[in-house]
N, C-alpha and C positions, 0 to 999 in steps of 0.2 A: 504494500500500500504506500504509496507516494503520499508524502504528506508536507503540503508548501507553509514553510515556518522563518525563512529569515528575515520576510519581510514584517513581521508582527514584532519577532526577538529585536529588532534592530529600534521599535519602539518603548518597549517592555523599560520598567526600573530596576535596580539589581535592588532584591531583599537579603540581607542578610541576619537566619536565624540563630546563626552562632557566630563566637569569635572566629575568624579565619577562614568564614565561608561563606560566599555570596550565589543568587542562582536568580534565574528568571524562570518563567514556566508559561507555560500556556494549554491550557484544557480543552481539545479537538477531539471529536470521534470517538468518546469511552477511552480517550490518552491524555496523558498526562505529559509533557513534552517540559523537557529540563536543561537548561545548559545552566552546570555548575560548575563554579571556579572557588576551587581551594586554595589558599596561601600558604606560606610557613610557620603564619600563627595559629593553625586550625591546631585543635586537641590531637595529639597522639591518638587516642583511642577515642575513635570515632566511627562508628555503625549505621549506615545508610540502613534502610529496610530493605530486602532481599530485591534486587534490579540487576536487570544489564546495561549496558554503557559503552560507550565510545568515545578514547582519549583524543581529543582534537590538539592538544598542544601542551609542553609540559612532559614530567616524568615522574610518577607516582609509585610509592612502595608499598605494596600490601603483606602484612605477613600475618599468614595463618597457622593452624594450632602446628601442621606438620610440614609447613613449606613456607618459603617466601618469593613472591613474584613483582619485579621490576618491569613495568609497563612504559612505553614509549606513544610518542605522536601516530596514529594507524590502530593502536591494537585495543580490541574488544574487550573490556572487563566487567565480568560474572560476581557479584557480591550476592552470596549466599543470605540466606535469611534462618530466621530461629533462635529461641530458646537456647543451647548444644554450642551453637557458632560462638566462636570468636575470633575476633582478629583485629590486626591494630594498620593505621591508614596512616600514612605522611607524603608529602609532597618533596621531591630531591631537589626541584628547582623552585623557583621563585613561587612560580604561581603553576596551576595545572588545572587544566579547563574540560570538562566531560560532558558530554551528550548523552540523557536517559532518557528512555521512553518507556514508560508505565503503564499500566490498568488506572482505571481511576476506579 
């Protein structure tokens, strides 16, 4: 499903619910459409609710209970959801920008 969004993001306000993290959103078609940008002030531990995503810019470190993954500009990131989960979020560079798109 094609779904045309730059031109609404590019009028959107950035909210920011926590320290070190800002996002805009826009609610289409049963979605939820999110560009988030992280800083280096965002919490260590820090848990999105279970989504996928796409890093547009920036390098992000996720380390889970039995691994850890270094993610670049291009690559897909899967944040699990649950109870069970954990895992801790930071940002390598300055800032790091993600494309989610949800259920609403």
């Amino acid at each position: 499903m094609a779904i045309s969004y730059k031109a609404e993001f590019a009028k959107l306000e950035w909210e920011s619910p926590v320290q070190g993290i800002r996002h805009k959103h826009l609610d289409q078609n049963n979605l939820r459409i999110r560009l988030v940008e992280y800083s280096q002030e965002m919490p260590l531990h820090w848990c999105e609710k279970g989504h996928c995503g796409y890093l547009i810019e920036g390098q992000l470190e996720i380390e889970f209970e039995n691994s850890k993954i270094i993610y670049g500009p291009g690559d897909g990131i899967f944040i699990p959801d649950g109870s069970d989960h954990r895992h801790r979020v930071r940002t390598l560079t300055e800032k790091a920008l993600i494309f989610f798109i949800e259920k609403i």
